[in-house]
N, CA, C and O atoms as a GROMACS GRO file, in nm:
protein
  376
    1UNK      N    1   1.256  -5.507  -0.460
    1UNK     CA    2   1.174  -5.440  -0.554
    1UNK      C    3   1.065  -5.358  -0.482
    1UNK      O    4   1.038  -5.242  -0.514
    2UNK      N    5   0.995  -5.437  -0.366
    2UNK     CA    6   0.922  -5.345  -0.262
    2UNK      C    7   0.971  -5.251  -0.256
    2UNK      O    8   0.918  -5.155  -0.312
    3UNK      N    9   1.100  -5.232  -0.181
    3UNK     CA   10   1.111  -5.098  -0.152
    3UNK      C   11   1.176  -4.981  -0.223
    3UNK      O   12   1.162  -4.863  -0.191
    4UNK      N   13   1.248  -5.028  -0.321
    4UNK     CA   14   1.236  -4.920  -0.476
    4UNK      C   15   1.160  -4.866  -0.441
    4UNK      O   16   1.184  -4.761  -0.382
    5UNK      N   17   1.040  -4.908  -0.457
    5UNK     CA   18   0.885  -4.836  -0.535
    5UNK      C   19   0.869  -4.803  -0.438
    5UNK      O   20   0.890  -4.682  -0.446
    6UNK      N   21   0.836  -4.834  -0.308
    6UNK     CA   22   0.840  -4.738  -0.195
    6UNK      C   23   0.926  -4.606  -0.159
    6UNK      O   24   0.905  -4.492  -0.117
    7UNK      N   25   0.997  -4.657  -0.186
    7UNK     CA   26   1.126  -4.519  -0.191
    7UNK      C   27   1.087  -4.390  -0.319
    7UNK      O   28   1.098  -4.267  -0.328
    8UNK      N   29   1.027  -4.520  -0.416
    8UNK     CA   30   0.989  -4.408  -0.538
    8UNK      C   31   0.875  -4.338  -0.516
    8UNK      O   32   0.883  -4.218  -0.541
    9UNK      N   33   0.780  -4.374  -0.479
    9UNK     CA   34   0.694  -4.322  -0.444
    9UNK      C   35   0.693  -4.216  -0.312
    9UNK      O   36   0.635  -4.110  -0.333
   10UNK      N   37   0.751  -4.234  -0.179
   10UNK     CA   38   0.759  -4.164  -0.130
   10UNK      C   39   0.836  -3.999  -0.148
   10UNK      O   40   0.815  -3.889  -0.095
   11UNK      N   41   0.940  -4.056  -0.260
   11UNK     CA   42   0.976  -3.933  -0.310
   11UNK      C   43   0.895  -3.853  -0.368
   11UNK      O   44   0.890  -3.733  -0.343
   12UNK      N   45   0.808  -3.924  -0.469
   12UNK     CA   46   0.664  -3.835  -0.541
   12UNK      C   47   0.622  -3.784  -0.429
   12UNK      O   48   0.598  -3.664  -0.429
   13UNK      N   49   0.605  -3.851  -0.319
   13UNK     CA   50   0.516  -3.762  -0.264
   13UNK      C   51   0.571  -3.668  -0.198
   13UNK      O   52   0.508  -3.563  -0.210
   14UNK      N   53   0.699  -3.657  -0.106
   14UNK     CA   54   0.790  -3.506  -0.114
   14UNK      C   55   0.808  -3.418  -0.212
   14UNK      O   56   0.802  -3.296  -0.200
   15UNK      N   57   0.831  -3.480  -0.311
   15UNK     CA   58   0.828  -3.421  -0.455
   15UNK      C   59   0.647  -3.287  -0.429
   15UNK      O   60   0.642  -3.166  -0.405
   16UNK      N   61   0.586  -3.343  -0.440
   16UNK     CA   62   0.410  -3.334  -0.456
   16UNK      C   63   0.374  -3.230  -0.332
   16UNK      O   64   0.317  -3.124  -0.358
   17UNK      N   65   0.420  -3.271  -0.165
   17UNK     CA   66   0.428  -3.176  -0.087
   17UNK      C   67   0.471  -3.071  -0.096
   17UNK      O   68   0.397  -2.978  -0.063
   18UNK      N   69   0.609  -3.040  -0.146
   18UNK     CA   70   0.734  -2.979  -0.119
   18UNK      C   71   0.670  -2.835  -0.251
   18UNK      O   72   0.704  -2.716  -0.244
   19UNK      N   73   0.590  -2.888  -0.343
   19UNK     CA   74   0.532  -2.801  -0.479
   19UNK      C   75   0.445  -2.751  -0.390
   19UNK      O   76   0.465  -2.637  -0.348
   20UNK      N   77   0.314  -2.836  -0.338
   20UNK     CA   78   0.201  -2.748  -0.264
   20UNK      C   79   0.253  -2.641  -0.156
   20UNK      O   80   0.210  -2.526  -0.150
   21UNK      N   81   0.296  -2.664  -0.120
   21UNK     CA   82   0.366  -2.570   0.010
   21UNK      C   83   0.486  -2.482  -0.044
   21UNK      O   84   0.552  -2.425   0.043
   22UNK      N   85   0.520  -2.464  -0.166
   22UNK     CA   86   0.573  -2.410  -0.235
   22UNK      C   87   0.449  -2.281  -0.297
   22UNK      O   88   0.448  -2.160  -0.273
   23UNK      N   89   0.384  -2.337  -0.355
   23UNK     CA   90   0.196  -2.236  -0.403
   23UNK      C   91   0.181  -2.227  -0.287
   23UNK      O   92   0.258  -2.137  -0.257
   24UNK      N   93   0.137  -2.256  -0.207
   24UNK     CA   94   0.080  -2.232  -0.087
   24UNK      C   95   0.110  -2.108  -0.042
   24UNK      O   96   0.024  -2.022  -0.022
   25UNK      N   97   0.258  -2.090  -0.020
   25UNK     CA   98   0.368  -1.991  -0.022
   25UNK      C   99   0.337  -1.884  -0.097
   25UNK      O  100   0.320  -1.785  -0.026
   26UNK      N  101   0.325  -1.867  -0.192
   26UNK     CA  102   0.355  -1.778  -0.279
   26UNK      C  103   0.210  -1.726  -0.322
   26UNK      O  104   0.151  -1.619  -0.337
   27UNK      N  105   0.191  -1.832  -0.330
   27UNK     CA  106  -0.019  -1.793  -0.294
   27UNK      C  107  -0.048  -1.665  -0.196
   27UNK      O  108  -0.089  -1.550  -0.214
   28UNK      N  109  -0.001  -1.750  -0.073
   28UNK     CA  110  -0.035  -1.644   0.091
   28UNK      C  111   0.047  -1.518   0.048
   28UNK      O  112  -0.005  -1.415   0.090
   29UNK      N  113   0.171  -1.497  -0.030
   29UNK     CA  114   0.259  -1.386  -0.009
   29UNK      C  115   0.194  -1.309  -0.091
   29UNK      O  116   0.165  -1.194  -0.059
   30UNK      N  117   0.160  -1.364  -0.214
   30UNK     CA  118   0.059  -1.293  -0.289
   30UNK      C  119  -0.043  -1.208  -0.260
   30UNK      O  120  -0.054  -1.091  -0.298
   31UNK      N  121  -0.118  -1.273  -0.190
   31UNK     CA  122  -0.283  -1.220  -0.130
   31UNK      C  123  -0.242  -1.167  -0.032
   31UNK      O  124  -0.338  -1.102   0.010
   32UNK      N  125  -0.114  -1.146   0.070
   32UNK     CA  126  -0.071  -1.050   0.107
   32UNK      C  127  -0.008  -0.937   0.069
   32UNK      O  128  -0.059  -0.832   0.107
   33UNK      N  129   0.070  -0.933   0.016
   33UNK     CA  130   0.094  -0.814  -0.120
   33UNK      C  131  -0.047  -0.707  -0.178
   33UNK      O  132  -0.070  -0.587  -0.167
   34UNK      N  133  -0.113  -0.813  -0.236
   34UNK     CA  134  -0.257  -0.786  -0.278
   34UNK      C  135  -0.309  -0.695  -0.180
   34UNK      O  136  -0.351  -0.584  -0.213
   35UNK      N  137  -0.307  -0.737  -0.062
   35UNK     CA  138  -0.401  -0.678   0.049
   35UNK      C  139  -0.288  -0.528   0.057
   35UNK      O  140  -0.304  -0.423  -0.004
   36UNK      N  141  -0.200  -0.556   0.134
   36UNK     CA  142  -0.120  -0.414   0.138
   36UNK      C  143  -0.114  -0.307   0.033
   36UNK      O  144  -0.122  -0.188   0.060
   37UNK      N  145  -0.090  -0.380  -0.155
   37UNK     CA  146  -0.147  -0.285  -0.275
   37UNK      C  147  -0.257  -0.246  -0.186
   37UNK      O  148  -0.231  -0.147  -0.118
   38UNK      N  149  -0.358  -0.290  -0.171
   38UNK     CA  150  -0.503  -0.219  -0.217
   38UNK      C  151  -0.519  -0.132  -0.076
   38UNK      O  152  -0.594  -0.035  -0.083
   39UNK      N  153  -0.463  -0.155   0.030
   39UNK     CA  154  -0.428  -0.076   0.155
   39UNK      C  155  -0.350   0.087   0.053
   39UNK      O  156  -0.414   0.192   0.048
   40UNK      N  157  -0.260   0.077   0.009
   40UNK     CA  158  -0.176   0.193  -0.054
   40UNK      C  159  -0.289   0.229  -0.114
   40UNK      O  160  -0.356   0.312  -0.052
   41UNK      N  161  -0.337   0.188  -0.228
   41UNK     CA  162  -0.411   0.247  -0.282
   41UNK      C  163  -0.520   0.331  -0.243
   41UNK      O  164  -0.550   0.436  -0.301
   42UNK      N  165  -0.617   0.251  -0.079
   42UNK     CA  166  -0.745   0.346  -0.063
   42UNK      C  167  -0.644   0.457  -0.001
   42UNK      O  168  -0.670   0.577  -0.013
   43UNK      N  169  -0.535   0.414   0.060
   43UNK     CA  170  -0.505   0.546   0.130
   43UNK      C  171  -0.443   0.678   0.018
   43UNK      O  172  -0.455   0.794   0.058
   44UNK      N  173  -0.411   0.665  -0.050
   44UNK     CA  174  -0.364   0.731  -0.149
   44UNK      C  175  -0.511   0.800  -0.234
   44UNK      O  176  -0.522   0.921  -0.254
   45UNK      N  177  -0.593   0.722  -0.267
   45UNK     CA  178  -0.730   0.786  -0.328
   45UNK      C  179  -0.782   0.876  -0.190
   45UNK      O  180  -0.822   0.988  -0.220
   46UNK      N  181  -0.784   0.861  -0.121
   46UNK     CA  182  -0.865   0.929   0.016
   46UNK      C  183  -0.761   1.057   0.006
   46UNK      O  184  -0.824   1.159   0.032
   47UNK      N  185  -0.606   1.086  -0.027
   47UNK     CA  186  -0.529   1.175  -0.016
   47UNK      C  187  -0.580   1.263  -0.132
   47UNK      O  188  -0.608   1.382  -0.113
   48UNK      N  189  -0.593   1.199  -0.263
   48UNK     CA  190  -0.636   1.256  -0.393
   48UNK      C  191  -0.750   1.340  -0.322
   48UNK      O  192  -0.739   1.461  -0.303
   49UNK      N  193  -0.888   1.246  -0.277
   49UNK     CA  194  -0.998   1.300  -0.240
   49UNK      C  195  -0.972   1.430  -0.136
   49UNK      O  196  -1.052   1.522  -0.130
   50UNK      N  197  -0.897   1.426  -0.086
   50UNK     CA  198  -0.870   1.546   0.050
   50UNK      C  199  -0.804   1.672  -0.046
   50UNK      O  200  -0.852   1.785  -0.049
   51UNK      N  201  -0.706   1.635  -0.110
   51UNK     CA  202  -0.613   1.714  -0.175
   51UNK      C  203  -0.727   1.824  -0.303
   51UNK      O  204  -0.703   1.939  -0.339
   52UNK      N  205  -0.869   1.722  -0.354
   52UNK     CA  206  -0.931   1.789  -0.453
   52UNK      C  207  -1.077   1.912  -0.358
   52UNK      O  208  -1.151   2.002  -0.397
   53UNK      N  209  -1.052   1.844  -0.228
   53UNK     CA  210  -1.169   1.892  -0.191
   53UNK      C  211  -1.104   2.007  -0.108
   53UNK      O  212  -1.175   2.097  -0.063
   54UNK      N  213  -0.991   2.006  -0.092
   54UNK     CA  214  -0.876   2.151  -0.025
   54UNK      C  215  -0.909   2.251  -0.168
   54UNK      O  216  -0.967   2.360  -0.172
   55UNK      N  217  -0.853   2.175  -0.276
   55UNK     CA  218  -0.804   2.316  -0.411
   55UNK      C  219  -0.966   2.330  -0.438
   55UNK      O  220  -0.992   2.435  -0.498
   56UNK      N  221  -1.065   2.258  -0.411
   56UNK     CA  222  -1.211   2.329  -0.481
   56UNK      C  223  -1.261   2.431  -0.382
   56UNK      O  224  -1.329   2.524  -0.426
   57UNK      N  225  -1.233   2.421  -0.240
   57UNK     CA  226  -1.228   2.493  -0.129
   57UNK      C  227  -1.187   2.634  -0.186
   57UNK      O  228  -1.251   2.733  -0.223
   58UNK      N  229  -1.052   2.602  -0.178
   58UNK     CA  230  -0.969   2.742  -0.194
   58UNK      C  231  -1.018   2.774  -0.348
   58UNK      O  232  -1.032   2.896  -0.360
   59UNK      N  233  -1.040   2.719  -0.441
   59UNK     CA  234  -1.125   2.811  -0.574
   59UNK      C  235  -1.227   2.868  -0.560
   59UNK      O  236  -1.244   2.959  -0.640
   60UNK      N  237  -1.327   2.847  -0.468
   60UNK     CA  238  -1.464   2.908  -0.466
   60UNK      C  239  -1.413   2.957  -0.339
   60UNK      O  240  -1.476   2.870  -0.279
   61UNK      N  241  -1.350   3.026  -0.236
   61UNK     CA  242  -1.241   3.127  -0.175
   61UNK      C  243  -1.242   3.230  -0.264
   61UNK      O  244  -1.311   3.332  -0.274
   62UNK      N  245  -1.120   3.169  -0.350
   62UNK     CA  246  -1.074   3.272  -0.448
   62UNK      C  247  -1.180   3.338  -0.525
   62UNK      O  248  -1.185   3.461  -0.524
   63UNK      N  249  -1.283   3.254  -0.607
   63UNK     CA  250  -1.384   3.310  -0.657
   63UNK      C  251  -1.458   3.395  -0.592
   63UNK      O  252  -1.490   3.494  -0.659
   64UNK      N  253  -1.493   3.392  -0.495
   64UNK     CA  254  -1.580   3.488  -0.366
   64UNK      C  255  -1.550   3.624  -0.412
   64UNK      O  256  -1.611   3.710  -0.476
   65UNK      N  257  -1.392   3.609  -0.336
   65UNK     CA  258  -1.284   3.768  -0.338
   65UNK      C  259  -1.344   3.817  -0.456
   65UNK      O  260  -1.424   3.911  -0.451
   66UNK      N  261  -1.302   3.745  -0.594
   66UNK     CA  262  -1.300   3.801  -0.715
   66UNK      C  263  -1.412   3.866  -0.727
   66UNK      O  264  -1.417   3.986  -0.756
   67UNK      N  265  -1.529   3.782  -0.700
   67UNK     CA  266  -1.695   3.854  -0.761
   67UNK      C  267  -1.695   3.960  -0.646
   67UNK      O  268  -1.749   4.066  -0.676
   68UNK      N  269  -1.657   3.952  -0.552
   68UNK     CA  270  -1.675   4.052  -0.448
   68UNK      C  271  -1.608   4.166  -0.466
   68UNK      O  272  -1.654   4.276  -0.435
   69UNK      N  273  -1.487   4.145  -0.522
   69UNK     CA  274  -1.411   4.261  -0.603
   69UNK      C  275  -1.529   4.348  -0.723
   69UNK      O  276  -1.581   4.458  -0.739
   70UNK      N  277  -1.528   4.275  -0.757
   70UNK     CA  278  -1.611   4.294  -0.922
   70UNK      C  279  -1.743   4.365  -0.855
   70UNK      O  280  -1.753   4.487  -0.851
   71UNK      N  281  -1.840   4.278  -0.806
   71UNK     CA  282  -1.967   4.351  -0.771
   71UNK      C  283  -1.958   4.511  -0.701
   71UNK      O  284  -2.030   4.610  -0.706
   72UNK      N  285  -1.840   4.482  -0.639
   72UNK     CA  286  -1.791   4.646  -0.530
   72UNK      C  287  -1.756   4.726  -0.619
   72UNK      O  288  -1.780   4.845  -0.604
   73UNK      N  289  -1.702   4.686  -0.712
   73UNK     CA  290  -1.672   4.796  -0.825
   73UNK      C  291  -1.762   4.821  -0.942
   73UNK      O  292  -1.746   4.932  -0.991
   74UNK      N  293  -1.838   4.758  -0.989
   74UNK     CA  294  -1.987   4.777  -1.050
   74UNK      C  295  -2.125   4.796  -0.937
   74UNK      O  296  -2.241   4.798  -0.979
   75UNK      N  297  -2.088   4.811  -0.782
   75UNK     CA  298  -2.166   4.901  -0.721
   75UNK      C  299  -2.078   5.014  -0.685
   75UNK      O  300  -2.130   5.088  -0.601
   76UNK      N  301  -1.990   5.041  -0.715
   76UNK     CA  302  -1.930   5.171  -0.664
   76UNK      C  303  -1.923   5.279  -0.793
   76UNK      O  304  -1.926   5.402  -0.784
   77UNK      N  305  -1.912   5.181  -0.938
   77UNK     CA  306  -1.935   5.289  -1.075
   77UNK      C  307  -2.110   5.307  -1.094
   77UNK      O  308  -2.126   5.375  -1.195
   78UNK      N  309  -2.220   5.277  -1.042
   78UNK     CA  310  -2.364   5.305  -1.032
   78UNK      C  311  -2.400   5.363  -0.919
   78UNK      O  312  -2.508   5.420  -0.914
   79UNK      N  313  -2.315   5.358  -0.807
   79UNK     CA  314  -2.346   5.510  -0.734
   79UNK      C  315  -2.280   5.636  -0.751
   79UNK      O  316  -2.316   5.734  -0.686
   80UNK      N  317  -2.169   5.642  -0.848
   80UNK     CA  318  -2.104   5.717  -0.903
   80UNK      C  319  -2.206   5.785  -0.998
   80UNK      O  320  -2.253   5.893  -0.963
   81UNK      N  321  -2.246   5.727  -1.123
   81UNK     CA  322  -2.359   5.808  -1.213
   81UNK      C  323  -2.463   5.811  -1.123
   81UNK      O  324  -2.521   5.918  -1.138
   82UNK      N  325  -2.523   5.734  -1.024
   82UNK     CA  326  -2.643   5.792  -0.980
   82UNK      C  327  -2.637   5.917  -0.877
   82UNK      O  328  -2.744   5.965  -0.838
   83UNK      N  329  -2.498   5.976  -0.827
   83UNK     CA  330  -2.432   6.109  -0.788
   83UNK      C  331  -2.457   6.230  -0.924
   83UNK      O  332  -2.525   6.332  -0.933
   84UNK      N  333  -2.389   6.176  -0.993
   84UNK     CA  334  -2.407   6.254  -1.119
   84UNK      C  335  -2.527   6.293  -1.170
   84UNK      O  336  -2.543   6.411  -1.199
   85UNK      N  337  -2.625   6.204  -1.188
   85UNK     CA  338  -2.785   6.226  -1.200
   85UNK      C  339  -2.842   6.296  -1.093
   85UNK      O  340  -2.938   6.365  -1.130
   86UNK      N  341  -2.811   6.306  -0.941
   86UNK     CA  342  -2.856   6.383  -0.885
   86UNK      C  343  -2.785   6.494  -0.874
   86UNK      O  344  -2.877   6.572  -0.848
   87UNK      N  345  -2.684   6.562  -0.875
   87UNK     CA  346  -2.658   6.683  -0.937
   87UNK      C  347  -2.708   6.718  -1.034
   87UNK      O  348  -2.785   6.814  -1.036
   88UNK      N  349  -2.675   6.651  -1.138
   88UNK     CA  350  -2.759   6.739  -1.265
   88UNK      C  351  -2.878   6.774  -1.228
   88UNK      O  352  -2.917   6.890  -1.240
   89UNK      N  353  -2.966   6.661  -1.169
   89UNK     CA  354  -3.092   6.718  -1.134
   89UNK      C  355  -3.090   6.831  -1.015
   89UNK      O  356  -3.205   6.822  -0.971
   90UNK      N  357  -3.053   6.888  -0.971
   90UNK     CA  358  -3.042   7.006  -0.860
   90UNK      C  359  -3.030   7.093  -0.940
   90UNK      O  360  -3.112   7.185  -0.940
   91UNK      N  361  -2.923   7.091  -1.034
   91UNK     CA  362  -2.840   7.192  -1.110
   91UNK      C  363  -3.000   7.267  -1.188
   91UNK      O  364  -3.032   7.386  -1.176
   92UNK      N  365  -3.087   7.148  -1.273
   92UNK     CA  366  -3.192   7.201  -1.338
   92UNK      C  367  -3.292   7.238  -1.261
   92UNK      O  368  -3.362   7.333  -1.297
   93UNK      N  369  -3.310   7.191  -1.175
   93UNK     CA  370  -3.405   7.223  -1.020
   93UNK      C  371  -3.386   7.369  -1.008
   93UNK      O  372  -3.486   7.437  -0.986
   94UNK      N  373  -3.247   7.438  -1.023
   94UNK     CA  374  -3.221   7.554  -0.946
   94UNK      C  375  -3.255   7.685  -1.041
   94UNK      O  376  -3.240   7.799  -0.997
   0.00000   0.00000   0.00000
């Protein structure tokens, strides 16, 4: 009868090991997983971050050209009439 219950019990307790080290397992693979997700992730946000700070780059680029377009051509139509104003004024001068 001793050793029944010895036998039974020692099985609980393989039983009892064999579960912890089972979590244990799956625990560690977990919180490794975990760690590598959140590895993908900063590296992937840092790509977002590079990728938004390239296209805001190249928009205020592009914007430059544009107003620089624009201002050259609303200073090139006001020295145009201010040509015109000084002829006319010669013209009445004369």
């Amino acid at each position: 009868m001793d050793i029944a219950r010895g036998e039974a019990t020692e099985k609980e307790l393989d039983l009892l090991i064999s579960r912890r080290h089972d979590a244990r397992v799956k625990d560690e693979g977990q919180r490794r997983e975990e760690e590598l997700w959140r590895e993908s992730e900063r590296r992937h946000a840092e790509q977002r971050r590079m990728a938004n700070r390239l296209a805001w780059c190249a928009y205020h680029v592009e914007q430059a050209a544009r107003h620089r377009a624009v201002l050259e051509a609303l200073v090139g139509h006001h020295e145009e009439q201010a040509r015109k104003y000084r002829h006319h004024q010669r013209e009445e001068d004369s």
